[in-house]
Each structure stands twice: as structure tokens, then as C-alpha cells.
N, C-alpha and C positions, 0 to 999 in steps of 0.2 A: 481920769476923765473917761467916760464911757460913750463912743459912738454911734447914731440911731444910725438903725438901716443898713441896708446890705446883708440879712442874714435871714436865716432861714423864719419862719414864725414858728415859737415855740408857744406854748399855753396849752391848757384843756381843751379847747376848741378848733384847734389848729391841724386836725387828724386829716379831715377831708381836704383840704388847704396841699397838705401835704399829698398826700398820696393823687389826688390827681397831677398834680408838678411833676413826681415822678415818673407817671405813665405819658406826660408829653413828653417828658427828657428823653426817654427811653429811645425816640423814633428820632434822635441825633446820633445813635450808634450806629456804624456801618452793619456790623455784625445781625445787632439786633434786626434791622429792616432789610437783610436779606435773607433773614430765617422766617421773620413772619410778617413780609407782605405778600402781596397778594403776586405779584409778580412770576413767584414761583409756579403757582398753578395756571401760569399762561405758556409756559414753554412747554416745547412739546413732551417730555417724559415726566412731567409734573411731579417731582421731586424723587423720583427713584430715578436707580441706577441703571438698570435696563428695562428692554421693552421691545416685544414681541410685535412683528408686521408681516406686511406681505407686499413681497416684491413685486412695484409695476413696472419699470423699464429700464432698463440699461442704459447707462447716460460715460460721456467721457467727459473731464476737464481738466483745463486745461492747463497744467501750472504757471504759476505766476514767476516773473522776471528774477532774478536773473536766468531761473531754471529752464529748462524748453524739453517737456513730456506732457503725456497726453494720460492720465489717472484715471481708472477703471474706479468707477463709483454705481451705485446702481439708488433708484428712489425708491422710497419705501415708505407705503400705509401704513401707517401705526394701529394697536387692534383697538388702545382706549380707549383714544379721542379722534381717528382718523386723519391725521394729520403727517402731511406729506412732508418727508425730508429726506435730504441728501448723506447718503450713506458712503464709506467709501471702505473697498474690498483689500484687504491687507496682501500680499505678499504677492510674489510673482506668478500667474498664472491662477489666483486665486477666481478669477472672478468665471472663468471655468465651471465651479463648482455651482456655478449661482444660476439659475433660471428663473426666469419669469413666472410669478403668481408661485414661488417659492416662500415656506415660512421663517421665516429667518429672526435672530435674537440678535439686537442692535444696546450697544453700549456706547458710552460717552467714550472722545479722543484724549483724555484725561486733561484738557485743561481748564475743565469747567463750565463749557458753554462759548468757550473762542476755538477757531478755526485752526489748523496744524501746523507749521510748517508752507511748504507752497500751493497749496489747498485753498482756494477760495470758497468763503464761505460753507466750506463742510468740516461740520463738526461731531460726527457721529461714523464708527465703523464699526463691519458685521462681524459676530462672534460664531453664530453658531447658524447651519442652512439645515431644514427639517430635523431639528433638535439633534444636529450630529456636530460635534467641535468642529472650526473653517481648519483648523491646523495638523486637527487627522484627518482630516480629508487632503489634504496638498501632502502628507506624510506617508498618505498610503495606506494606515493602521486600519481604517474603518471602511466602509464603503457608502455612500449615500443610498437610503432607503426608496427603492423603487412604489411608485404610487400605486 
């Protein structure tokens, strides 16, 4: 006994049939629609890893519960799209190195677009302040380049 229905349409004519079905399926994979919608080019580093700004102002926040400190973050212009975000300065004494209308290279917290640890809402910290690494500069190795 042979069952109608339920399968795929197979025939000569069945080409366009098919291939548009798969280009709808496609947009039920997770994967797929956050590789190519549109989404991506609305955050702020629009698909790269880093991203070059300039420092407007020194900000603190404040951690979140159970914790109780006070996180040296600084906001930062991005040069692409001009888009303001909250950055935050690694290490002890790091933010030292950082001044105002500084250029600074900003990279993701590695978890993808979510917040760190006890960090509200910031998800990006600075790598490098006037194209010199944040970590030789707190090490000592290098010196920050006078303007």
C-alpha cells in the first residue's frame, strides 16, 4: 500500500517548489539567522572583533549584589558608526593610563554580546590606549606616547 502525502514533491517541475521551501526552512536555524540577519549590523562593532574610539568620559559602576565595588569603566565613541558604549578598564590602576579624548582599541568581554561577571550592562573592555598595549603600559615596558 502506498501512502499520499506528507513528502517532499518530487517530478520535473518540482525544482522551484523545492528550493524556495529550503530558503524558508533555513531561517528556523538558530545558527543560520544569527549569521545572516540583519541584527548583526545594528550592534555596535557590526560584526568584527575590535574597534577603534575615542574616549568621552570617565564613568564608575557600580557592582552588582552580592559584590560591593565601585568599576572604573570609561564611555567611548566608536570611529565607524559613532556609537556610544560602555567600556570597562582591566586591571588595578589601569584606568590611570586612560584620559579623556584618548584613542583607544576596544574589544568584546568574550562572551559574546552579554555583560561580565558583576558588571551591569558593560560588555566591552579596552585593549590598547594611543596604539600602545593597556598591559605594557601597567607593566612598565612601554611608555604612553606624548601628544
Amino acid at each position: 500500500l502506498l501512502e499520499m502525502g506528507g513528502h517532499k514533491p518530487r517530478g520535473i517541475k518540482a525544482g522551484r517548489k523545492l528550493k524556495t521551501h529550503r530558503r524558508l526552512q533555513k531561517w528556523h536555524d538558530k545558527e543560520y539567522c544569527k549569521k545572516n540577519g540583519a541584527s548583526q549590523w545594528k550592534k555596535p562593532f557590526a560584526g568584527s572583533s575590535h574597534a577603534a574610539g575615542i574616549v568621552v568620559e570617565k564613568v564608575a559602576v557600580e557592582a552588582k549584589q552580592p559584590n560591593s565595588a565601585i568599576r572604573k569603566c570609561v564611555r567611548v565613541q566608536l570611529k565607524k558608526n559613532n556609537k556610544r558604549i560602555t567600556c570597562m578598564v582591566p586591571r588595578d590602576g589601569g584606568l590611570s593610563f586612560v584620559d579623556e579624548n584618548d584613542e583607544v582599541l576596544v574589544a568584546g568581554f568574550g562572551r559574546k554580546g552579554h555583560s561580565v561577571g558583576d558588571l551591569p550592562g558593560v560588555r566591552f573592555r579596552i585593549c590598547k590606549v594611543a596604539s600602545v598595549g593597556l598591559l605594557a603600559l601597567w607593566k612598565h615596558k612601554k611608555d604612553k606616547p606624548i601628544k
